[in-house]
PyMOL CGO cylinders between C-alpha atoms (Angstrom):
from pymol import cmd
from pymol.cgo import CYLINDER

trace = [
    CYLINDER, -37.07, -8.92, 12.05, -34.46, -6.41, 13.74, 0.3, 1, 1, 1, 1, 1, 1,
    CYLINDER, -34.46, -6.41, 13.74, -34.43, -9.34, 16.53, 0.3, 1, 1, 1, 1, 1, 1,
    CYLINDER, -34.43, -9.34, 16.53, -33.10, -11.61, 13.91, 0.3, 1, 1, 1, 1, 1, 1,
    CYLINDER, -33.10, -11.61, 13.91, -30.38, -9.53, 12.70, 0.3, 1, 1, 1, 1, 1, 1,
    CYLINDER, -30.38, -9.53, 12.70, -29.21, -8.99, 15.84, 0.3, 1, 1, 1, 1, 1, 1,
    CYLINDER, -29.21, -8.99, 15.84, -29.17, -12.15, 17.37, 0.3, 1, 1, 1, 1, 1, 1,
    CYLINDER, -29.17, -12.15, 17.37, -27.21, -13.27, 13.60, 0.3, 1, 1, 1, 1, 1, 1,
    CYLINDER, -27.21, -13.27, 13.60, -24.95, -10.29, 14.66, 0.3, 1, 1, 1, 1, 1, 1,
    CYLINDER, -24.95, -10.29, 14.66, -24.21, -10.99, 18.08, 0.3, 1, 1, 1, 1, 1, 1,
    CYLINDER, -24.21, -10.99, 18.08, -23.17, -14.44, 16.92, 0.3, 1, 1, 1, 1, 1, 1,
    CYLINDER, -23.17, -14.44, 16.92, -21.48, -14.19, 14.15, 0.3, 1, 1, 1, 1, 1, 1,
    CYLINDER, -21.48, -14.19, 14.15, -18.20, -15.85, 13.89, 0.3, 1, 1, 1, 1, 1, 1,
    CYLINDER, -18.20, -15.85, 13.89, -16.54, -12.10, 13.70, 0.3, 1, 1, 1, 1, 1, 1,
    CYLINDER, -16.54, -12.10, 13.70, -19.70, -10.79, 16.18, 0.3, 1, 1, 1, 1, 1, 1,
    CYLINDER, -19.70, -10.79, 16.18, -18.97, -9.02, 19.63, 0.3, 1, 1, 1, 1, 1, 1,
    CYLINDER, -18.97, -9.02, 19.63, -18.61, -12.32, 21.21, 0.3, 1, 1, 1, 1, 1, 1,
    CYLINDER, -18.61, -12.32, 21.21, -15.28, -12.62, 20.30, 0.3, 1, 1, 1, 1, 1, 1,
    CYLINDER, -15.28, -12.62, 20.30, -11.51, -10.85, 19.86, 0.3, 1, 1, 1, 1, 1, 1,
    CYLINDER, -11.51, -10.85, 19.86, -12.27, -10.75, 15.46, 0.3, 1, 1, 1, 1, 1, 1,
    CYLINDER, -12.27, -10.75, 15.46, -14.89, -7.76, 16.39, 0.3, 1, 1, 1, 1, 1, 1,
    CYLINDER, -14.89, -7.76, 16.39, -13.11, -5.90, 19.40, 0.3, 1, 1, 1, 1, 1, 1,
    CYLINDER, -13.11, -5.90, 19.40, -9.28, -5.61, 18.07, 0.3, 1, 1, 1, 1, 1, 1,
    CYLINDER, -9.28, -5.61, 18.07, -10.61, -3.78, 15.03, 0.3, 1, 1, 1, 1, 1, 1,
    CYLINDER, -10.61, -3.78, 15.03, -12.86, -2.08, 16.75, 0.3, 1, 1, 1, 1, 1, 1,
    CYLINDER, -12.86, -2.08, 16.75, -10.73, -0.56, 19.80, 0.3, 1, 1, 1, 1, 1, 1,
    CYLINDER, -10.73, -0.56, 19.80, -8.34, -0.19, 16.74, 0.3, 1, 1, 1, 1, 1, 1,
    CYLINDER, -8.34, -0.19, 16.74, -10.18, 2.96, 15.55, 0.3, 1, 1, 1, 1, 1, 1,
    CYLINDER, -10.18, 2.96, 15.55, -8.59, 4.87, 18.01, 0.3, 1, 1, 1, 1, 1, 1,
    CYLINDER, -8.59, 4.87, 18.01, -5.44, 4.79, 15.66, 0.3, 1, 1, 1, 1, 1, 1,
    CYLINDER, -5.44, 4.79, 15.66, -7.64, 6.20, 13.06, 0.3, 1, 1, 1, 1, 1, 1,
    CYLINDER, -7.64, 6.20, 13.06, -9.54, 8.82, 15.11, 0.3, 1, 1, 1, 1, 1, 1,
    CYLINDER, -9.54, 8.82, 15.11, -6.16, 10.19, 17.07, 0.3, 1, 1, 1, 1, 1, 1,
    CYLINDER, -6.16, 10.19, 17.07, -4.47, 10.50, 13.20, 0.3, 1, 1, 1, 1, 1, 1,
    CYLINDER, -4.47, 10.50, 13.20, -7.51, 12.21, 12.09, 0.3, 1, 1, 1, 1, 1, 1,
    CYLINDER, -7.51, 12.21, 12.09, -6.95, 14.71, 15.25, 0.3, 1, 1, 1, 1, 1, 1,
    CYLINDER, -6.95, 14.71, 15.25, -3.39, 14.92, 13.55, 0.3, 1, 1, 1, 1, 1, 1,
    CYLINDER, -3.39, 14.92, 13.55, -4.73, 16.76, 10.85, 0.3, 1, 1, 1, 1, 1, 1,
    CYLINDER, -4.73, 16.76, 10.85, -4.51, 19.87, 12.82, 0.3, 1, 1, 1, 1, 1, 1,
    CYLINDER, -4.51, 19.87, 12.82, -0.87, 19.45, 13.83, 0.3, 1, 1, 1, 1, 1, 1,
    CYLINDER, -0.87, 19.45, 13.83, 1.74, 21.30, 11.44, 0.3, 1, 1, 1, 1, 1, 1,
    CYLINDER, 1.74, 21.30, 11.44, 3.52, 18.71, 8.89, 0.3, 1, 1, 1, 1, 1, 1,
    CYLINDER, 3.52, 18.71, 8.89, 6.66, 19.27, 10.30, 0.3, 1, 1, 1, 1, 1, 1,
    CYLINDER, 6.66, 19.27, 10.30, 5.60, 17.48, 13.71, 0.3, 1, 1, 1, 1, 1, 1,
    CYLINDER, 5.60, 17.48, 13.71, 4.24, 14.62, 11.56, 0.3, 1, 1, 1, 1, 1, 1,
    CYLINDER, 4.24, 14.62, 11.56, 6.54, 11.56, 11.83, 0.3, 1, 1, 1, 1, 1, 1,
    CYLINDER, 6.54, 11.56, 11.83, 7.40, 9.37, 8.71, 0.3, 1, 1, 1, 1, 1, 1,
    CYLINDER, 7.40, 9.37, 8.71, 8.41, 6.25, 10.34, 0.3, 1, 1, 1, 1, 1, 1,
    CYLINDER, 8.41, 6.25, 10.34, 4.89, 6.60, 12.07, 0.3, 1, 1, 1, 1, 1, 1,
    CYLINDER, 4.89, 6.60, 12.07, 2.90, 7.59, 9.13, 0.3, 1, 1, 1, 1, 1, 1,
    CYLINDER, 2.90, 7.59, 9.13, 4.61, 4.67, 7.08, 0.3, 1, 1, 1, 1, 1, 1,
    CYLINDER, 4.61, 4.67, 7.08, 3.81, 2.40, 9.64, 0.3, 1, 1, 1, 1, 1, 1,
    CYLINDER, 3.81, 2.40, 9.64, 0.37, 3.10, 9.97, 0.3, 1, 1, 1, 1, 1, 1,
    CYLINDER, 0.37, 3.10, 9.97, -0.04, 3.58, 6.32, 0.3, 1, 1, 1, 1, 1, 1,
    CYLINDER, -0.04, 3.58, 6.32, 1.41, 0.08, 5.42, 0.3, 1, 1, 1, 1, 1, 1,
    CYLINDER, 1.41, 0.08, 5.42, -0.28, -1.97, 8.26, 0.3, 1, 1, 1, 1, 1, 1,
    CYLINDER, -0.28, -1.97, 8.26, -3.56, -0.10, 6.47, 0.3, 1, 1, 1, 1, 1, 1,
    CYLINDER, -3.56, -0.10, 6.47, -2.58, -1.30, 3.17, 0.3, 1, 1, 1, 1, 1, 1,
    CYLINDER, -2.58, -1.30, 3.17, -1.52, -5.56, 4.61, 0.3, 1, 1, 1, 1, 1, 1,
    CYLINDER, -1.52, -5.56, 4.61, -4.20, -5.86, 7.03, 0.3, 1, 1, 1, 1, 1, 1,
    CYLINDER, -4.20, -5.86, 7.03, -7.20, -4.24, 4.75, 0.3, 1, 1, 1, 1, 1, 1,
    CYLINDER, -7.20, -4.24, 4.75, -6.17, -7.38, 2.22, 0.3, 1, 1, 1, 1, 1, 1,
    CYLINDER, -6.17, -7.38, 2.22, -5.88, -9.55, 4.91, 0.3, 1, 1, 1, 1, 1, 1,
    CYLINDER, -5.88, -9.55, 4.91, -9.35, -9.46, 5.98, 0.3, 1, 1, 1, 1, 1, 1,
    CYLINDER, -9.35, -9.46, 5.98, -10.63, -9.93, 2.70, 0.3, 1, 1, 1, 1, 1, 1,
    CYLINDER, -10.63, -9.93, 2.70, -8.94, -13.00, 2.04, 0.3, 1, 1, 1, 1, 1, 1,
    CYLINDER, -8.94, -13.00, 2.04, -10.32, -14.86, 5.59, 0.3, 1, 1, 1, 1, 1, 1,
    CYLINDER, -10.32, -14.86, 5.59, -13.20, -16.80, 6.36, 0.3, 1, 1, 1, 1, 1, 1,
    CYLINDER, -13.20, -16.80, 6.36, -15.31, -14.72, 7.56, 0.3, 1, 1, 1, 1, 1, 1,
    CYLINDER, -15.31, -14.72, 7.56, -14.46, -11.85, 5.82, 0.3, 1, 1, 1, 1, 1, 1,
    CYLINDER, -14.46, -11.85, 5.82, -14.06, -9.15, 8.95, 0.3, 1, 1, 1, 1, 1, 1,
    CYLINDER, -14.06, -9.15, 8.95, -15.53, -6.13, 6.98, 0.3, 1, 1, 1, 1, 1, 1,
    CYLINDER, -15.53, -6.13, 6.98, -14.90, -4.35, 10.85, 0.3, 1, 1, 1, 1, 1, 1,
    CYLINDER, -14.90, -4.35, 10.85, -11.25, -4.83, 10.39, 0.3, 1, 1, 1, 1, 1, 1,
    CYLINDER, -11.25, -4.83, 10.39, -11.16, -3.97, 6.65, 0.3, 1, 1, 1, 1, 1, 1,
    CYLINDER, -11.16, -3.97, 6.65, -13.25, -1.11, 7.08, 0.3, 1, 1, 1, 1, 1, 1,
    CYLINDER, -13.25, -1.11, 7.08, -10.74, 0.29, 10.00, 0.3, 1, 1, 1, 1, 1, 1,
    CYLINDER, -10.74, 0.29, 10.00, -7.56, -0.68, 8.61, 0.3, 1, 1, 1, 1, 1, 1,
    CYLINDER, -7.56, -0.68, 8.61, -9.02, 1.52, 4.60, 0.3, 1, 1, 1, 1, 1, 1,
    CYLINDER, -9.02, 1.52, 4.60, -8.93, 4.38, 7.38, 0.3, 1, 1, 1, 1, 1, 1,
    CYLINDER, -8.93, 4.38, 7.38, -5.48, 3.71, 8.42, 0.3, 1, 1, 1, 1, 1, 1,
    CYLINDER, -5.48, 3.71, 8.42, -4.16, 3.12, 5.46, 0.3, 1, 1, 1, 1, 1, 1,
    CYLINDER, -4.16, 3.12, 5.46, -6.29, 6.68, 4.33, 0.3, 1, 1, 1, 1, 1, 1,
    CYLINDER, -6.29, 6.68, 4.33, -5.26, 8.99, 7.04, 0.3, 1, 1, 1, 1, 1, 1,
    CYLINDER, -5.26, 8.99, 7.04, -1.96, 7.56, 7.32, 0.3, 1, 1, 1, 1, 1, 1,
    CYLINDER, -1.96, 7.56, 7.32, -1.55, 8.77, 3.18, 0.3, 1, 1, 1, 1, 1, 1,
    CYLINDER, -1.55, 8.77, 3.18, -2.87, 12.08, 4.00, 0.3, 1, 1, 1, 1, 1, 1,
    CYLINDER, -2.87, 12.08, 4.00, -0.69, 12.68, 6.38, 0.3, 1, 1, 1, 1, 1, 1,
    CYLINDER, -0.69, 12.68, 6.38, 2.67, 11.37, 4.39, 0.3, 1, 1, 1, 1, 1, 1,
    CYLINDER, 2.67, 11.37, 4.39, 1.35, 13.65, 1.92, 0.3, 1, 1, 1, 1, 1, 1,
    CYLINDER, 1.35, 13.65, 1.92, 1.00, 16.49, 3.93, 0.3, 1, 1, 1, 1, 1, 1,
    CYLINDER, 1.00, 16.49, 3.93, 4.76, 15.98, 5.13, 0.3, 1, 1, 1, 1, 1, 1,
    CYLINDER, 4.76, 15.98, 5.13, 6.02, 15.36, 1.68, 0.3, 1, 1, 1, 1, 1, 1,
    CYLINDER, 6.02, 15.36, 1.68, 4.05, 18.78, 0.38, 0.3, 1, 1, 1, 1, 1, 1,
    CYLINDER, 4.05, 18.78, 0.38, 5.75, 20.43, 3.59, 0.3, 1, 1, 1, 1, 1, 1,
    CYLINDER, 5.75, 20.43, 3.59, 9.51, 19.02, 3.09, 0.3, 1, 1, 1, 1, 1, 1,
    CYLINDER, 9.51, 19.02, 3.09, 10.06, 18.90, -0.19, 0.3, 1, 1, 1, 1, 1, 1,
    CYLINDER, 10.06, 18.90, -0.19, 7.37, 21.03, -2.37, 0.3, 1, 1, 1, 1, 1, 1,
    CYLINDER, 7.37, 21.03, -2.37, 6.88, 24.38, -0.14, 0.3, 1, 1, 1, 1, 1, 1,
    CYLINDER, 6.88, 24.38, -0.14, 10.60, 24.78, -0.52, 0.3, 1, 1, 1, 1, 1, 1,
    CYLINDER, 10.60, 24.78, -0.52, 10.59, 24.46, -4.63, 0.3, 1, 1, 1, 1, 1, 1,
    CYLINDER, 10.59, 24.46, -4.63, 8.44, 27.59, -4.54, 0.3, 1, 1, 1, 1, 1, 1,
    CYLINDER, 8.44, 27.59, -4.54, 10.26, 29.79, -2.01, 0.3, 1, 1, 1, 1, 1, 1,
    CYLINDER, 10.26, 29.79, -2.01, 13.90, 29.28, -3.47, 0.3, 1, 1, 1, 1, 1, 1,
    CYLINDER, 13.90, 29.28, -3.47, 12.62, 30.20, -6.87, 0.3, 1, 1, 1, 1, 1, 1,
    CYLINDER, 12.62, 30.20, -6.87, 11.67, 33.99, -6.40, 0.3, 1, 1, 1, 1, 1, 1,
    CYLINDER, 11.67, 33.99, -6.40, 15.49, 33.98, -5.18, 0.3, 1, 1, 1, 1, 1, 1,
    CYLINDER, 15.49, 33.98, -5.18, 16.77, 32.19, -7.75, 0.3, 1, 1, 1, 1, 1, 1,
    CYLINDER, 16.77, 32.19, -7.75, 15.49, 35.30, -9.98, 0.3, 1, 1, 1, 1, 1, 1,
    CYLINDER, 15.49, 35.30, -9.98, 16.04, 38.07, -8.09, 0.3, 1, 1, 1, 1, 1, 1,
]
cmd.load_cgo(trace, "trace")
């Protein structure tokens, strides 16, 4: 039985014999060095980065629905992308433009 799936695996029109498994999959990297991010402070985060990691997320995690074979490798990376790349944007946008709402107004009342 486990002989059978792999051997349906391994040649699979999306399976390791071909570029359809190892783009997405050497594409983690992306995903795993954001996720390493999350340690940085926002204000090294980068927004043309983030967006463009965020969007090619969002286009390519469609993408791979739509063709035949569906590539759930590539979807499943590029939900991560798109994921880690809207954490981060949010942890920028918290940083640039919400932290500073609360520390002008104690000195807006004083």
């Amino acid at each position: 039985m486990a002989a059978t799936k792999l051997q349906a695996f391994w040649n699979h029109p999306a399976g390791p014999k071909t570029i359809h498994f190892w783009a997405p999959t050497f594409k983690w990297g992306i995903s795993i060095a954001n996720i390493a991010d999350f340690a940085k402070p926002p204000e090294k985060i980068s927004y043309p980065q983030q967006i463009a990691v965020t969007c090619t997320g969002v286009i390519w995690s469609r993408y791979s629905l739509v063709i035949t074979p569906r590539n759930w490798n590539l979807f499943s990376v590029n939900v991560a992308m798109a994921g880690t790349g809207l954490y981060q944007l949010s942890r920028k946008i918290r940083q640039d433009y919400l932290s500073g709402e609360k520390e002008a107004a104690p000195q807006l009342e004083a």
